[in-house]
MDAnalysis code that builds the backbone (N, CA, C; Angstrom):
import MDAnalysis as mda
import numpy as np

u = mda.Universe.empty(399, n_residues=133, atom_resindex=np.repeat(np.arange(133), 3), trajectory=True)
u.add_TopologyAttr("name", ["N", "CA", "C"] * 133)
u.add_TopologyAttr("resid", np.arange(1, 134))
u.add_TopologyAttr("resname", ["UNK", "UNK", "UNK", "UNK", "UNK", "UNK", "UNK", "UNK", "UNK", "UNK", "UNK", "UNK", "UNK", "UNK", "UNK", "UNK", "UNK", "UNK", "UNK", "UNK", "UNK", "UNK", "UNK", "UNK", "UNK", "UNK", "UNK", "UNK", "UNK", "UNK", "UNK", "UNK", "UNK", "UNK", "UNK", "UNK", "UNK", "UNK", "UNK", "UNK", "UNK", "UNK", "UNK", "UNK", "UNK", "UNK", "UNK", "UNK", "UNK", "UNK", "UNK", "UNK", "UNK", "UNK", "UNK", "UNK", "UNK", "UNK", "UNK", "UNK", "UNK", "UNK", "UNK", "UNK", "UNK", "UNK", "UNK", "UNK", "UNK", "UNK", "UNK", "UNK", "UNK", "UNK", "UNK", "UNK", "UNK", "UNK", "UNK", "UNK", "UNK", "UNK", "UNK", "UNK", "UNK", "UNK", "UNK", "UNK", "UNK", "UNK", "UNK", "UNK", "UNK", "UNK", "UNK", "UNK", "UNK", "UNK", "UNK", "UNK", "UNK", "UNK", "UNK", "UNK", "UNK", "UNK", "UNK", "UNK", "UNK", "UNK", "UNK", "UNK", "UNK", "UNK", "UNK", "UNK", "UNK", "UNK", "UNK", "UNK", "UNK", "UNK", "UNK", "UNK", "UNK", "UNK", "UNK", "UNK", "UNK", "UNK", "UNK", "UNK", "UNK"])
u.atoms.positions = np.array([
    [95.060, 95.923, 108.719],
    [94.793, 95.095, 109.866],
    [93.830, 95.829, 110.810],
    [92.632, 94.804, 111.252],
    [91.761, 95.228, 112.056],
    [92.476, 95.709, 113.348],
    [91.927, 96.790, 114.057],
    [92.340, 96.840, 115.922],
    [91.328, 95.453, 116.369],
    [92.234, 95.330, 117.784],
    [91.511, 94.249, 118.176],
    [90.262, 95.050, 119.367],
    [88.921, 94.766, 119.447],
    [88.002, 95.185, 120.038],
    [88.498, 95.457, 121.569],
    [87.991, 96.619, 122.070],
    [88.278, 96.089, 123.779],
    [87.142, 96.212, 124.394],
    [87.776, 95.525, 125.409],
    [87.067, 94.520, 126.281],
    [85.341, 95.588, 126.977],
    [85.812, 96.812, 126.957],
    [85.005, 97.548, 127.140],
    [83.541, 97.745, 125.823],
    [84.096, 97.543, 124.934],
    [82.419, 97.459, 123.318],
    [82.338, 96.520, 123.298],
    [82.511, 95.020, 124.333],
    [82.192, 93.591, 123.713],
    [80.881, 93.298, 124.757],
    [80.003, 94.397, 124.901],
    [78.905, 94.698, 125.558],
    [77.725, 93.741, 124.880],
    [77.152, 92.670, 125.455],
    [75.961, 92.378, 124.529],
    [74.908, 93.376, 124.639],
    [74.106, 93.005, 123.417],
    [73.140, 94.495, 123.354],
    [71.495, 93.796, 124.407],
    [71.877, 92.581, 124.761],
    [70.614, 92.167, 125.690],
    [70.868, 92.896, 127.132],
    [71.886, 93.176, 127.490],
    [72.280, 94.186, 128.673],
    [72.390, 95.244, 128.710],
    [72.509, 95.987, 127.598],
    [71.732, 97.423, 127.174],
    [70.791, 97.998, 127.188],
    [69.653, 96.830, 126.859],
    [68.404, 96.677, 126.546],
    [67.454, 96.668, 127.948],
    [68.023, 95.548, 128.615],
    [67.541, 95.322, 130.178],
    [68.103, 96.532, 131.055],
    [69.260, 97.194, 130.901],
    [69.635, 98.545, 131.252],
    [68.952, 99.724, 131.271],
    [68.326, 99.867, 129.889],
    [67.647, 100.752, 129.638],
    [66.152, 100.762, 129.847],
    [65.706, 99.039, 130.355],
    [64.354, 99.065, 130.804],
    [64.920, 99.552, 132.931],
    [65.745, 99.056, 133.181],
    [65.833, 98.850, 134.550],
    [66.209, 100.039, 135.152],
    [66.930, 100.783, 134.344],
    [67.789, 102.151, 134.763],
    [66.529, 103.015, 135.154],
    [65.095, 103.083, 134.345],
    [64.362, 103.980, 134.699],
    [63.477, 103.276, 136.016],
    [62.631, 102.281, 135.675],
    [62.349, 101.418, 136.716],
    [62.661, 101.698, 138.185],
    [64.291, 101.945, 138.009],
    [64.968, 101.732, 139.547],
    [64.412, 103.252, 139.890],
    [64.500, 104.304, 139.024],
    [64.136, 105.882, 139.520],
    [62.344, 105.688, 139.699],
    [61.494, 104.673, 138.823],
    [60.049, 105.098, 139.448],
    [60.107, 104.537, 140.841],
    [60.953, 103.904, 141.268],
    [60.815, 103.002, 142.438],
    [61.277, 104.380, 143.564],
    [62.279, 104.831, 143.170],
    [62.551, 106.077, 143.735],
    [61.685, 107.013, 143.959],
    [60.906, 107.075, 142.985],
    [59.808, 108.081, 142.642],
    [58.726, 108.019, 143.735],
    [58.430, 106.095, 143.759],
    [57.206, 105.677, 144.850],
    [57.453, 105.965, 146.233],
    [59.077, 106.064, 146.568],
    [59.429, 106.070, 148.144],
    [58.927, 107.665, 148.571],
    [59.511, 108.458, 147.341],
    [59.521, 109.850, 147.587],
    [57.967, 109.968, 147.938],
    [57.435, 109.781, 147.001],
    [55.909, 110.177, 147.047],
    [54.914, 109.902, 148.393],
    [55.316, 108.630, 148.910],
    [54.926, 108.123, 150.217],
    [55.608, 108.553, 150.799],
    [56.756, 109.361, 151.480],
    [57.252, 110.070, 152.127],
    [56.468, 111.314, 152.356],
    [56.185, 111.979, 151.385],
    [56.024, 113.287, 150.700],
    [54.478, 113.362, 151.568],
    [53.490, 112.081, 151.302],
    [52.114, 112.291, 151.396],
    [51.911, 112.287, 152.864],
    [52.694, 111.225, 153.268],
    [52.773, 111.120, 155.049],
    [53.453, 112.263, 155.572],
    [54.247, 112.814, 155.245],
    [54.601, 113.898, 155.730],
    [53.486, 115.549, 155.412],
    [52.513, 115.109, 154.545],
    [51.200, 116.002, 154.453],
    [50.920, 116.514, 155.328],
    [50.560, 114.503, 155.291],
    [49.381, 113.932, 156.257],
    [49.933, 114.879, 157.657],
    [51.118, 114.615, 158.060],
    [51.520, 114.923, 159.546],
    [51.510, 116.637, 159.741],
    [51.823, 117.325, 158.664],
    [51.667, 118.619, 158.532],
    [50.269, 119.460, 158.912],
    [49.605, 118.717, 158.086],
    [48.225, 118.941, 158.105],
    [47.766, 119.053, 159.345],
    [48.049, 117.570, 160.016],
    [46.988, 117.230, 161.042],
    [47.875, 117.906, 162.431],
    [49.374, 118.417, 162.610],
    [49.645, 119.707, 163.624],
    [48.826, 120.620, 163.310],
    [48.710, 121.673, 162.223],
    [48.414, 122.609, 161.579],
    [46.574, 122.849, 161.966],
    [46.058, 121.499, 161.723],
    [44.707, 122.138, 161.664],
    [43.745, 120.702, 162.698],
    [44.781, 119.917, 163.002],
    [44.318, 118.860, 164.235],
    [43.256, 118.103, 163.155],
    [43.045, 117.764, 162.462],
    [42.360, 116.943, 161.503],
    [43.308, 115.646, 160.392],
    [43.066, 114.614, 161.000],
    [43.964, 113.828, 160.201],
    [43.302, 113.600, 158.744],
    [43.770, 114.196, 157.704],
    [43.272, 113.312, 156.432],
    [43.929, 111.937, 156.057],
    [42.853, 111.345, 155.742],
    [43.668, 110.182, 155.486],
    [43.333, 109.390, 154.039],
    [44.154, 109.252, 153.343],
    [44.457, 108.722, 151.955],
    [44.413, 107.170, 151.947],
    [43.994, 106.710, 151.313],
    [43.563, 105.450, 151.302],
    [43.851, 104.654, 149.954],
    [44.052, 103.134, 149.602],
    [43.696, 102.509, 147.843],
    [42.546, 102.991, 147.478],
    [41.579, 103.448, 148.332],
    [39.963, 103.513, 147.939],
    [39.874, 104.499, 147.507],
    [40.449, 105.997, 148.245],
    [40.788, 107.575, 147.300],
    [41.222, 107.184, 146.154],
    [42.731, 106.524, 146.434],
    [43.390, 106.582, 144.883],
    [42.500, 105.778, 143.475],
    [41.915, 104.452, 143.888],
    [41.137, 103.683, 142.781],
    [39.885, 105.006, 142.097],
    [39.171, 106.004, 143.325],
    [38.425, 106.398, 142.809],
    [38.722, 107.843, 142.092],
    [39.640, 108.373, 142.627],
    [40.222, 109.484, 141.875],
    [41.038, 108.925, 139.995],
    [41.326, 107.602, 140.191],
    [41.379, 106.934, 138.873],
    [39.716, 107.014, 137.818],
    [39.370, 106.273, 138.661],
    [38.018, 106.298, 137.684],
    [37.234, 107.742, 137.656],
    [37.770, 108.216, 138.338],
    [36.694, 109.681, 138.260],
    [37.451, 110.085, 136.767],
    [38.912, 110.416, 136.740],
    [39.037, 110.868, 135.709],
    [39.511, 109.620, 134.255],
    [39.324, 108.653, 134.333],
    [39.874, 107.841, 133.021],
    [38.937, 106.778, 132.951],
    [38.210, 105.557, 134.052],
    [37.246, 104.493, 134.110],
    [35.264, 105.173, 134.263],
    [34.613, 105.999, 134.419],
    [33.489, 105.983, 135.416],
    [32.912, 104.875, 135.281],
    [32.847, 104.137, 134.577],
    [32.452, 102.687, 134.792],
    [32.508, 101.674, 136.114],
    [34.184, 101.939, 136.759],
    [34.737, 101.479, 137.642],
    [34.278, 101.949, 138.995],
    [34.078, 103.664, 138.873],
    [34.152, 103.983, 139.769],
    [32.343, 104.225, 140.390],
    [31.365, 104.127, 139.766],
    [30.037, 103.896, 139.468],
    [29.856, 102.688, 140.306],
    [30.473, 101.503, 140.217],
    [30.534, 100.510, 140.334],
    [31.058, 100.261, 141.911],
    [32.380, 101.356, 142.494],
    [32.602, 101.210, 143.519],
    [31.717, 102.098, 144.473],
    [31.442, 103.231, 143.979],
    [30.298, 103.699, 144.699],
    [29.036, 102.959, 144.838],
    [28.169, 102.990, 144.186],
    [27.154, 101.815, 144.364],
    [26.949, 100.893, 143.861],
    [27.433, 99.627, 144.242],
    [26.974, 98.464, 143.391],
    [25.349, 98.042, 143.149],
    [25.426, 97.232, 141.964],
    [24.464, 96.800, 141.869],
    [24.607, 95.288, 141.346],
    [25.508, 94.689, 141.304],
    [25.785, 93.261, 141.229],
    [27.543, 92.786, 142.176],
    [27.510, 91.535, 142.357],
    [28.813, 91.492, 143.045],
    [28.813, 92.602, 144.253],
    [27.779, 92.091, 145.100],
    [27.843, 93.011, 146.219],
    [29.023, 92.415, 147.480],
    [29.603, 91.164, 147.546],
    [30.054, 90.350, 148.081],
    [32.049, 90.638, 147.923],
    [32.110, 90.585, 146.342],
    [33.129, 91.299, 145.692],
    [33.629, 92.463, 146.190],
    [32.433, 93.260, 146.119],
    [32.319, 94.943, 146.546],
    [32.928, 94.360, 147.597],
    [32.222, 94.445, 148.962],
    [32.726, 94.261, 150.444],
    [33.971, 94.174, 150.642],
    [34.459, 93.069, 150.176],
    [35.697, 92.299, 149.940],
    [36.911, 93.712, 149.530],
    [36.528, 94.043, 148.390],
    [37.595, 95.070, 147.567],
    [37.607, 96.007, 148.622],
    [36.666, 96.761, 148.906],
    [36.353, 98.105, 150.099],
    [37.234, 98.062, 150.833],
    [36.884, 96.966, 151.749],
    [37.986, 96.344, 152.920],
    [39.329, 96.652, 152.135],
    [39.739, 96.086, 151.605],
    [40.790, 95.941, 151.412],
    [41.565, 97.124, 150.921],
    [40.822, 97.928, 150.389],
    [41.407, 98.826, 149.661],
    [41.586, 100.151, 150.980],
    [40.157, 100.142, 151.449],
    [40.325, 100.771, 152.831],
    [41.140, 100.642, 154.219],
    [41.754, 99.492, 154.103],
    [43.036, 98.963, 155.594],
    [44.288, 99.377, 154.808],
    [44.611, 99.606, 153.540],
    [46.240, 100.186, 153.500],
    [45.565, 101.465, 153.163],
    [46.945, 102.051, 153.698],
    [47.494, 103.801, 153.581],
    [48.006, 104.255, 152.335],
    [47.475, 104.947, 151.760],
    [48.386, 105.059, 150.134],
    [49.552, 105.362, 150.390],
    [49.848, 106.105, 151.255],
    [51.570, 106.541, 151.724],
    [52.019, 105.262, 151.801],
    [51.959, 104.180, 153.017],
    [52.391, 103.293, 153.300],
    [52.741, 102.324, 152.458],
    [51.630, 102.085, 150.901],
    [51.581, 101.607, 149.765],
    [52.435, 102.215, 148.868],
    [52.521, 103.460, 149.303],
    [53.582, 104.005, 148.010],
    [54.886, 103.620, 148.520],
    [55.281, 103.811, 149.728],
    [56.719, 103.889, 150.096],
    [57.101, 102.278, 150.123],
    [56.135, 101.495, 150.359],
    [56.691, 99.808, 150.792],
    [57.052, 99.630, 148.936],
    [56.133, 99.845, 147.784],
    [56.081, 98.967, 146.957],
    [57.208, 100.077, 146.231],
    [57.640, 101.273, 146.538],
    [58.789, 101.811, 146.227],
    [59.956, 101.145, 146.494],
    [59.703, 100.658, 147.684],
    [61.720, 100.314, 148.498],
    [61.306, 98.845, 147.769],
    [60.296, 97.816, 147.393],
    [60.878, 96.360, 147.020],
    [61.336, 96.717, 145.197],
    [60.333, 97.802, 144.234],
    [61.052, 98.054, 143.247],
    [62.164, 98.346, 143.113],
    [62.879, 99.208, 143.949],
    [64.060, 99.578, 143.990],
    [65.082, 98.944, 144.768],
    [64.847, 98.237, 145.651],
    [65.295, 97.088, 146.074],
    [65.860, 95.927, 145.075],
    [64.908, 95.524, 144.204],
    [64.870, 94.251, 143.531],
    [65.470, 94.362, 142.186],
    [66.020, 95.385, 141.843],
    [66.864, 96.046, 140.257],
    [68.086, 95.428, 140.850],
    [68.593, 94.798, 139.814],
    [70.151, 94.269, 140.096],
    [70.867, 95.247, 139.944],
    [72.276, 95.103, 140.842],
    [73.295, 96.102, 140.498],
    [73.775, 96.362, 139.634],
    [74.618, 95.110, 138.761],
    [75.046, 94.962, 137.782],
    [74.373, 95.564, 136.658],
    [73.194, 95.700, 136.501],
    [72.626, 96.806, 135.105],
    [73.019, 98.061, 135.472],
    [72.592, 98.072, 136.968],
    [72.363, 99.918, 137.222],
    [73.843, 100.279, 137.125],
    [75.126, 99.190, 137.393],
    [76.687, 99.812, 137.047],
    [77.172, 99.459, 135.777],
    [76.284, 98.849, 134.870],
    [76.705, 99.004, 133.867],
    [75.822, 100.544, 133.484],
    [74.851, 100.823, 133.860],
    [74.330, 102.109, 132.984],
    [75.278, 102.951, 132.983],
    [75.868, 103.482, 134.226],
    [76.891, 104.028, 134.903],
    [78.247, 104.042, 134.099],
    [78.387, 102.864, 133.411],
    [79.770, 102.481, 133.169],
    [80.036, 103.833, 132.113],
    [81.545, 103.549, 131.505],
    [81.564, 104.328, 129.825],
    [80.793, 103.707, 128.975],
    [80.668, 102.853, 128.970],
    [80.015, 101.618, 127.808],
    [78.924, 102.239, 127.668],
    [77.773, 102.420, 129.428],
    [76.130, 102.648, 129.262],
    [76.151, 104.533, 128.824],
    [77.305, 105.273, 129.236],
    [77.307, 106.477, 128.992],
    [77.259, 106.489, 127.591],
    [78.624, 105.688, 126.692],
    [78.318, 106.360, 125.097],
    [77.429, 105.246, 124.547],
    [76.304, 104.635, 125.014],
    [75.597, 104.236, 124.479],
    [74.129, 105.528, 124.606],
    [74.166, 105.759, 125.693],
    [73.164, 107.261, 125.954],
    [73.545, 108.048, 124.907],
    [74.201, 108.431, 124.428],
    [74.607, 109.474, 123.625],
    [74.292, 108.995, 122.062],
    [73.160, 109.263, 121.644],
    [72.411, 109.135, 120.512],
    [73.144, 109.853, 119.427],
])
């Protein structure tokens, strides 16, 4: 005679699955708050220290991207030569947010927006001896 299953392994494996995408997710979200914490608090270091505010921008970060992985992109944001209108447009925009401010806001809605219920099932025994390969 079979044991009867308990209630604890009658886990579907689609909540394992979404667990194991969300469980990390919820830590890059963690990751983004820290980091925008981290940079603004540079920033504020810096600018006691030597009275010079640096300031970090989408427009640093897009071009420190293309410097090392796009130059196509970043060619393109330095001097255009078509879509000069586009250009303007992106500049602006990329130039009015703070990368800190960008890191820490789009940190707290990732980590914000992870349901509980995965992150306590990761937690549970169930998500523990499922970790255990």
């Amino acid at each position: 005679m079979k044991p009867a299953p308990s209630p604890l392994h009658e886990v579907k494996k689609t909540n394992f699955i979404l667990a194991s995408i969300l469980g990390p997710l919820y830590l890059v979200g963690i990751g983004f708050v820290l980091s925008g914490t981290g940079l603004f608090g540079f920033q504020v270091y810096y600018y006691l220290k030597h009275g010079i505010w640096k300031a970090y921008s989408l427009t640093w970060l897009v071009l420190e991207i293309g410097r090392n992985f796009e130059p196509k992109i970043n060619s393109w944001l330095i001097q255009p030569s078509n879509w000069i209108g586009m250009h303007k447009i992106l500049i602006f925009i990329l130039n009015l947010v703070p990368l800190s401010l960008f890191a820490l806001i789009s940190g707290i809605i990732i980590a914000i927006n992870i349901p509980d219920k995965y992150i306590d099932y990761w937690n549970s025994p169930v998500g523990n001896s499922k970790r255990n390969f």
